[in-house]
C-alpha positions, 0 to 999 in steps of 0.5 A, a space after each residue: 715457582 714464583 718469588 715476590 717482595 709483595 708479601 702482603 698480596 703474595 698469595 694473590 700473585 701464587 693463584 695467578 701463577 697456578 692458574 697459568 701452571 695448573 700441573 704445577 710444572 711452571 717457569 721460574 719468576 721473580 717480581 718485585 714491586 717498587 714506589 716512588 713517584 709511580 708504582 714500578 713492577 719488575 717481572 723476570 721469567 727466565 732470560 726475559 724481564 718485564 717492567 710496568 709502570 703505573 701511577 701511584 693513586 690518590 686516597 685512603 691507604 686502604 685504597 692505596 694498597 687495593 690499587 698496588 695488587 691491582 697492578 702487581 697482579 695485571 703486571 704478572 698476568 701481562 708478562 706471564 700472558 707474553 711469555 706463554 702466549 695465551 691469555 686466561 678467560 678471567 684476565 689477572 682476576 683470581 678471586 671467587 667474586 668478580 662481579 663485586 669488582 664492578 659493583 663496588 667500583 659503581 658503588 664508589 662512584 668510580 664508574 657508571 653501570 654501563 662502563 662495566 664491561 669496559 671497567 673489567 676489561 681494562 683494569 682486570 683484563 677480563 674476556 670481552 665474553 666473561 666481562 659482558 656475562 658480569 654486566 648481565 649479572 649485575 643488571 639482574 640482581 637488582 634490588 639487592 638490600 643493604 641493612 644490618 638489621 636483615 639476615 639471612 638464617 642457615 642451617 647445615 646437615 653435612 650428610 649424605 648418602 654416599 661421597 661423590 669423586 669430586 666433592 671435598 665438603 667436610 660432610 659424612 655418609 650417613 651409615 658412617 654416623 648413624 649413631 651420632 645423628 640423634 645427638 646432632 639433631 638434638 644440639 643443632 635445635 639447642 642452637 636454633 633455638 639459642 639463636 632465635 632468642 638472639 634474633 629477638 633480643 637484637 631486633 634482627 629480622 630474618 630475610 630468608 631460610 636456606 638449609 643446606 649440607 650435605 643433604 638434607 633429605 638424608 634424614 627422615 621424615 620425622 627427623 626433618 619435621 623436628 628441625 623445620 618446626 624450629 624454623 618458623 620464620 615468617 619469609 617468602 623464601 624457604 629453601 632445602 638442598 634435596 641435591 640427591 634424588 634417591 632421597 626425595 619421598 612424597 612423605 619428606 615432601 610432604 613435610 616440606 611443605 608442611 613447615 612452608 618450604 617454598 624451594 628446593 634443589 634437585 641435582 642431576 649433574 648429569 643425565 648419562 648414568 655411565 657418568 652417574 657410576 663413575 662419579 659414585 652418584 647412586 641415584 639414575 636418571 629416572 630417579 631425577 624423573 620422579 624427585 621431580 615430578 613429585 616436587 612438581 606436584 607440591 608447587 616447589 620452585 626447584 633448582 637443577 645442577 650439571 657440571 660440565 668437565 666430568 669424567 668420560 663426558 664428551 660435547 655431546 653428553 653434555 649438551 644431551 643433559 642441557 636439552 633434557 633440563 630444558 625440556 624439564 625447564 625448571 625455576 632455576 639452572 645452575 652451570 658448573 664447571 667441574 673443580 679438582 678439589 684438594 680431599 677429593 677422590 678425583 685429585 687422588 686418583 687424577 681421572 682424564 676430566 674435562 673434554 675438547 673445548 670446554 670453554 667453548 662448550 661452557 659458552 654454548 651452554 649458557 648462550 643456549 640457557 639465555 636463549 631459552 629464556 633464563 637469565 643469570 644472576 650470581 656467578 662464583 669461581 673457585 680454585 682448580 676449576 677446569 679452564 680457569 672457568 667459572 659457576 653461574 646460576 640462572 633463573 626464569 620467570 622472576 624466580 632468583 633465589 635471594 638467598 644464592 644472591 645474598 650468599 654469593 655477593 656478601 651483601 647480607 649477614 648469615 646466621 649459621 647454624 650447625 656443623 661446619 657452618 659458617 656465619 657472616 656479619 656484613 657491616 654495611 656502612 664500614 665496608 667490611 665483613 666479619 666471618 665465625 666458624 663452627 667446628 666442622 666435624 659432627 662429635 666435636 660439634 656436640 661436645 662444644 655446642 655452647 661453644 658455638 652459639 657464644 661464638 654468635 652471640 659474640 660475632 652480633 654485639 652491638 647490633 
């Protein structure tokens, strides 16, 4: 357990701690964090004590208080990392985005784009190897546009056909809520419609579209034709999540493309159908073969997932699905590194996840990616991850998705619609950032509908 007389950034210094003591069987710790002249950090771990001293910045308050977590946090990871003998691939960085430390430190004139790397290491001390995979990301997401009058437009289907072990999303399977489906459909159009007059209203301009879940080719041919021809947005960006292949037919197809749909998401996981069972994946191999193939046919830019840690897996299954997405070479990859979710079947059932050398696994992974040819370009963590690892999404060719980028960076507004979705007002010129969430569960989503679009309507006053 750790104990902390920093109550404004406690819980910043709680997710370091656990990430050393992922079992939750850690050393006791004390720190405390005193100002004078300089900012002072004691950190005591049983019968050892260790004190940092740094000198107290200049600026805003706002900037002060940034610089006290700062160093509450290197300190605690520069005692813990002492006291145990190891260090942690993403240093004393506990956040979801550390790309964005680099980015606003340029933005700020605080460092030029070519000390990132070094930035990262240190003042957060990030591994070489992760600090040098932010820089690549940053140079890759150039033309990155800040304007409060561009938004992103999304809308969430939280169904599937069936749970996999690992997920945690608030979303239902599909026999589950069968007889609610008509009237979610019938209020997500209420809402689209709702907000589409807001868009116009507030002369805001939809940059890309992005439906996601869940799994959006859950639904049938007619029920995804009555959502899409609601979406009439004129944008060279249209993606639907078509995550699990069994779902994917010429006809949905068909309809994809039909309403302009530019790029969707077939997702593997992983190409050992042992390991598909084990994670209550319904779909094969071959039915990845075929969803494929099809979307091929249409011209979609399509995006493949695998995660690496998954039960049962070894090195060599795993570099099995990375050559097979290879010889498949689709628009998009993305890498992930498994996440034990809190709701999740495996953290209830606690599985032997993971294998030997992860993270040298992950490494190999992406350097075979890049060697390939595919470039990353958005990277996220979540808590839980395996390793204290990360996610990373590449492309080829040009083919970024804006919307992973948008979404990812929080740099772009989001309107989002539907159960559980969560919409984003980016306020550019003030730095900062306001969130509105919708209900999560599909019966009190249709109960409060008008709810939910006032709560939108509010979030963009004043646009």
């Amino acid at each position: 357990m750790i104990e902390t007389n920093a109550k404004e950034f406690e819980k910043e210094l709680i997710d370091l701690y656990n990430a050393f003591y992922p079992e939750g069987e850690g050393r006791r710790v004390y720190h405390e964090q005193m100002l004078a002249a300089s900012i002072f950090n004691i950190i005591k771990i049983e019968d050892k004590t260790y004190e940092f001293e740094f000198k107290m910045p200049e600026g805003s308050p706002l900037r002060q208080k940034s610089l006290r977590k700062r160093y509450g946090l290197v300190s605690l990871y520069k005692a813990l990392s002492a006291f145990e003998g190891r260090t942690l691939p993403w240093g004393s960085f506990t956040g979801i985005r550390p790309t964005a430390l680099a980015r606003e430190a340029i933005e700020n004139g605080e460092i030029k784009e070519f000390a990132a790397v070094e930035f990262l290491e240190k003042e957060f001390l990030i591994s070489h190897e992760k600090a040098l995979l932010c820089s690549k990301i940053l140079k890759n997401q150039k033309g990155i546009i800040k304007n409060d009058h561009l938004v992103d437009f999304y809308v969430n289907i939280p169904v599937c056909p069936s749970r996999c072990a690992y997920c945690s999303f608030i979303s239902s399977e599909i026999g589950a809520v069968k007889n609610l489906m008509p009237q979610y459909l019938n209020c997500l159009v209420k809402e689209i419609r709702a907000m589409k007059k807001m868009l116009f209203d507030r002369a805001l301009i939809v940059r890309n579209v992005y439906v996601g879940g869940g799994t959006p080719s859950v639904l049938q041919p007619e029920e995804l034709d009555m959502i899409l021809s609601e979406l009439s947005f004129p944008v060279s960006e249209f993606t639907v999540e078509c995550g699990r292949p069994e779902t994917i037919t010429r006809q949905k197809l068909e309809v994809l493309e039909k309403h302009g749909v530019t790029r969707i998401c077939i997702n593997p996981q992983t190409f050992s159908d042992a390991t598909l069972k084990r994670i209550g994946r319904a779909h094969r191999k071959e039915d990845v073969f075929n969803a494929y193939s099809l979307a091929l046919e249409k011209g979609f830019d399509v995006n493949m997932d695998m995660i690496i840690g998954l039960p049962g897996e070894k090195a060599a299954t795993v570099r099995k699905t990375l050559d097979t997405l290879l010889e498949l070479f689709p628009n998009n990859i993305t890498v992930h590194t498994l996440s034990v979710k809190n709701g999740s079947i495996f953290k209830d059932e606690r599985p032997e996840l993971g294998c030997k050398n992860l993270a040298k696994i992950l490494a190999e992974t992406e350097n075979k990616l890049m060697d390939a040819g595919y470039k990353p370009y958005y990277l996220y963590r979540q808590k839980n991850q395996l390793g204290g690892l990360e996610n990373v999404g590449f492309y080829r060719d040009n083919c970024i998705c804006k919307f992973n980028v948008d979404s990812m960076e929080e740099t772009s507004s989001i309107i989002a619609v539907g159960a559980n979705a969560i919409s984003k007002r980016v306020f550019s010129i003030e730095n900062r950032i306001e969130r509105q969430p919708n209900v999560k569960f599909l019966k009190d989503y249709i109960e409060r509908i008008d709810e939910m679009i006032e709560r939108k309507q509010k979030l963009f006053e004043g646009v």
